[in-house]
N, C-alpha and C positions, 0 to 999 in steps of 0.2 A: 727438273727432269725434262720439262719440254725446250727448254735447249740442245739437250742431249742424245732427243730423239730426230730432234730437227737437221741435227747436225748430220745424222746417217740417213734421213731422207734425202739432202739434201748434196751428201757425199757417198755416191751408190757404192765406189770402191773403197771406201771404209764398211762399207754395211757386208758387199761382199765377201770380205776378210773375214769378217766377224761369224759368216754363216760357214765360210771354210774352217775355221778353228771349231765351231760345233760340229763341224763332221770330224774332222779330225779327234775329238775327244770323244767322238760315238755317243754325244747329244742327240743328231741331227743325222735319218740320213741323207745317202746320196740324192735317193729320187724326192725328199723335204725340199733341199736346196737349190739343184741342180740348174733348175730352173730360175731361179731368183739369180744365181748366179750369172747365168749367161746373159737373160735381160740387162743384168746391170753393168757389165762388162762390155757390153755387144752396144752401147750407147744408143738406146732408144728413148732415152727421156727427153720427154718436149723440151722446147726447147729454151722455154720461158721460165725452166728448171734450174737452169747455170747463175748463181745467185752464192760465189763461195762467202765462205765464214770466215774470221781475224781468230786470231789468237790471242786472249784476254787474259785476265790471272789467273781462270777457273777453267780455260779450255777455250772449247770452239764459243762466243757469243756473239746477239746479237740482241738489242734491245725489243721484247716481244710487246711493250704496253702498247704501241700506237698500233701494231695491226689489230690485237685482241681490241682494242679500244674500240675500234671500228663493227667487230661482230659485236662485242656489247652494245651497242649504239640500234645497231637495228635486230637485238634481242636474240640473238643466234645462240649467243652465250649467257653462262652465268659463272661467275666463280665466288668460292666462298673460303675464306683462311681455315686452316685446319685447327688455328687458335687465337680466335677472332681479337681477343686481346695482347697476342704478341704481333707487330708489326711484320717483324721476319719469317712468322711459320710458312710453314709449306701452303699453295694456294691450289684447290683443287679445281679444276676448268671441266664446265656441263655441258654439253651437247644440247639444246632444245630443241625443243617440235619445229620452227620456223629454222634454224640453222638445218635440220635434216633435209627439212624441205631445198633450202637455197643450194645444199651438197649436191642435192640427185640433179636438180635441174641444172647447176651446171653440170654434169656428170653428162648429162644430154646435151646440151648445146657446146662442149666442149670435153670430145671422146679422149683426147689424151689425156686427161686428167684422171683418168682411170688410171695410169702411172700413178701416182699420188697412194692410192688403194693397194697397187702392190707393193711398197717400198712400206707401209704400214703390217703389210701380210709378213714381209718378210722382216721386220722388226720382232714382230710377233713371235718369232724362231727364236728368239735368242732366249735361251736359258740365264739367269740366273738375276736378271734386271727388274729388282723390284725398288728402287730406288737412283737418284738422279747422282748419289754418289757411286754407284757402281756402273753406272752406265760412264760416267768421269774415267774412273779406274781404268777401263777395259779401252776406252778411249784413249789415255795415256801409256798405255800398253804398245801404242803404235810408233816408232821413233822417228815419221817425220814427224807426225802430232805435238810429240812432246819438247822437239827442238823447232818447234818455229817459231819465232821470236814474238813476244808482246806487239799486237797491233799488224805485224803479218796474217798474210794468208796464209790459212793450211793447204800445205802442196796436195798435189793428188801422189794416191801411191795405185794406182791404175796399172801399171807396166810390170809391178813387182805382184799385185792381188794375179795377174793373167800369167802370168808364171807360176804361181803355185796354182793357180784351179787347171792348170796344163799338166803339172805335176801329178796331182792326184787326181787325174782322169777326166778332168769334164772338159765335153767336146765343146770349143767355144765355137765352134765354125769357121776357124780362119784356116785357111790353106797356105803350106809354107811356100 
């Protein structure tokens, strides 16, 4: 699942999309999104954000051990198997007291990363994600996603997300 969430922090015009299709089903409304939208649209993510994903057999990856490794290291994290005896169960990942601490203070000494918080906010919007295979699904639901090849990058669909949130009313700010 933290692949999956990674994927739409890291790809705002998939996230985008994702927040327009809950409005569209009357999930989410306008004034929930609208906003999220146009941040994410309007390219305000620092800049040290541009970092795309390959397309592997299971979707967007990218091998998470060695960053986690590193907040394990200086105890930020904890994670624990949901079934310590099967090697492959699902692995749940802790927040600790010194990890919160190292979040705010960069959160201070480095204000864009408050981007990072809303790209999490606007995650949070999405209905029906309570698992790492439905966040797949809805991902594969996209068809540059689903056609790009083993070991490419996933294109941006940027141009086609700004077209439909034009469509259904949201002011992006551009003037024709």
């Amino acid at each position: 699942m933290l692949e999956k969430f990674d994927f739409w922090v890291r790809n705002p015009d998939y996230l985008a999309d994702e927040l327009l299709s809950e409005f569209e089903s009357g999930t989410r409304t306008l004034d929930q999104i609208a906003d999220h939208v146009v941040r994410m649209l309007n390219e305000d993510a620092p800049d040290f954000h541009k970092y795309p994903m390959t397309r592997y057999l299971y979707g967007a990856y990218e091998v998470v051990d060695n960053p986690l490794s590193i907040l394990k290291s200086y105890g930020h994290i904890l994670h624990r198997r949901v079934d310590p005896s099967n090697p492959k169960s699902r692995r749940d990942y802790f927040l600790l007291p010194s990890g919160i601490t190292a979040a705010n203070a960069l959160r201070t000494a480095v204000p864009s990363v408050a981007w990072y918080d809303l790209q999490c906010d606007a995650i949070a919007l999405l209905s029906g994600i309570t698992s790492g295979a439905e966040a797949k699904r809805r991902q594969y639901e996209q068809p540059e996603y689903e056609a790009a090849t083993h070991g490419a990058l996933i294109p941006s669909i940027g141009e086609r997300v700004r077209s439909r949130a034009l469509r259904l009313g949201i002011d992006l700010g551009v003037t024709a």
